[in-house]
Structures are given as C-alpha cells and as structure tokens.
C-alpha positions as CSV (number, residue, x, y, z in Angstrom):
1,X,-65.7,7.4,25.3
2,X,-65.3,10.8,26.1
3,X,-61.3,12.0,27.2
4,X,-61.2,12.8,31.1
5,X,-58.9,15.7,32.2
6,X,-58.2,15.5,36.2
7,X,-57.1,18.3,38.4
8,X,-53.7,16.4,39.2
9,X,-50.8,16.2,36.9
10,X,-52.3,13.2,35.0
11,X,-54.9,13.1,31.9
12,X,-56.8,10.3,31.0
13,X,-56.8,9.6,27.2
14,X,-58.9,6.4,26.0
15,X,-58.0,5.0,29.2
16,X,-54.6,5.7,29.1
17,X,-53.3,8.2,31.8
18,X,-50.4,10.2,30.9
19,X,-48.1,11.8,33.7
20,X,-47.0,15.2,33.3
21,X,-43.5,15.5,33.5
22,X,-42.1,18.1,36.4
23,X,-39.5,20.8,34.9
24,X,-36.7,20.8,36.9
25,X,-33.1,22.9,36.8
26,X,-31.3,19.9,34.8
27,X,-34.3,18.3,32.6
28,X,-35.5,21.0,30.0
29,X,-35.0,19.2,26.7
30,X,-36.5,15.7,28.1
31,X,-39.2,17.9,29.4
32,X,-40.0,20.0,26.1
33,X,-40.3,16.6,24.2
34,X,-42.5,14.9,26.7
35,X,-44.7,17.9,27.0
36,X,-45.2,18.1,23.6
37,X,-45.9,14.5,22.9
38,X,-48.5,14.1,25.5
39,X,-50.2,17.9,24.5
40,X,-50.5,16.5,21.0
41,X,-52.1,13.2,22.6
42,X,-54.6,15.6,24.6
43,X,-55.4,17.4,21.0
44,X,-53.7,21.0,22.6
45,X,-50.7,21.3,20.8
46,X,-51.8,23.6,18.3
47,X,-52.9,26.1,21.1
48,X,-48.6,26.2,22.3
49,X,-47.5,27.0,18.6
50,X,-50.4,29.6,18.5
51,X,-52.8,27.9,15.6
52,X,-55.9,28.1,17.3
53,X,-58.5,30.6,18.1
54,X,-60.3,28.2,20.6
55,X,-60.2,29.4,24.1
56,X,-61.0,25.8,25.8
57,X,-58.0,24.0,23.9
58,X,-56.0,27.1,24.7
59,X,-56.5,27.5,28.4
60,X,-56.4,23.4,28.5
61,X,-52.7,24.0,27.2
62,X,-51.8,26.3,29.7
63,X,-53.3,24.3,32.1
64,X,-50.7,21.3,31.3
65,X,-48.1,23.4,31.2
66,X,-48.5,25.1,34.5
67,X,-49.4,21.8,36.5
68,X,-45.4,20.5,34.5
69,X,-44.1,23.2,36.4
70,X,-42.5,23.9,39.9
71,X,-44.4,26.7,41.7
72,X,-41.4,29.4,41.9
73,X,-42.0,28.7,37.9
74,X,-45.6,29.0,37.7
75,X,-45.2,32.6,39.5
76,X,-43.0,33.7,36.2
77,X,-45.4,33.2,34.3
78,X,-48.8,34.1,36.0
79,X,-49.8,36.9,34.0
80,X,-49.6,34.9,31.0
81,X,-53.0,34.5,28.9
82,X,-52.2,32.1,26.7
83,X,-50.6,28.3,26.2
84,X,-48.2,30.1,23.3
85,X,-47.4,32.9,25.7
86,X,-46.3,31.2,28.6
C-alpha cells in the first residue's frame, strides 16, 4: 500500500495517521522531537538535515514543517526554498 499525504496536518503512513504537532511560544523542544520522529516515519528527514538532492522529499519536508506551524510563523519563513532552510 502506497503512503497517503493529506492537505491537513495529518499523514497517513501504512494506515497509521500521524498528527502534526502545532509550535507554540512554550513547546519548542517537545515540538522539534515530534517533528522529527514523524518526518523520519514519512521517509523526509534527510531533506531537514540537507542530505538529499530530491526535490519531492524536499518540498514534502517543508510542507510538514509549515502546516506544524502558526501562520505569524509560516510568514518568517516564506521565502525559504528548502526543508533545511526553513
């Protein structure tokens, strides 16, 4: 079975569908870890430490990071290309 990515803060992974996590002021640490468990699950984390050239895992990064984040967040970092560089 294929994985499913919705448009809503939740990815389906062989049936199991994983929440992103919402930064908030007070939760950065909880919300590093969780991110980064549940981007290795989706197969993306290389694309946030900057070890891959492939533009789909990449921008599939950057898309779970932006949906874990509040909008007056997502606006810092709007210009940003890449999953490392946000």
């Amino acid at each position: 079975m294929s994985n499913l990515v919705h448009i809503l803060p939740n990815l389906v992974v062989n049936r199991l569908t994983l929440c992103y996590p919402m930064l908030e002021e007070n939760n950065y640490g909880v919300w590093a870890v969780k991110m980064k468990i549940f981007m290795r699950a989706q197969g993306v984390w290389a694309a946030v430490e900057g070890n891959t050239a492939d533009e789909k895992m990449d921008q599939m990064a950057l898309t779970a990071i932006v949906q874990a984040m509040p909008e007056a967040v997502v606006m810092t970092i709007f210009e940003k290309e890449t999953a490392k560089a946000a």
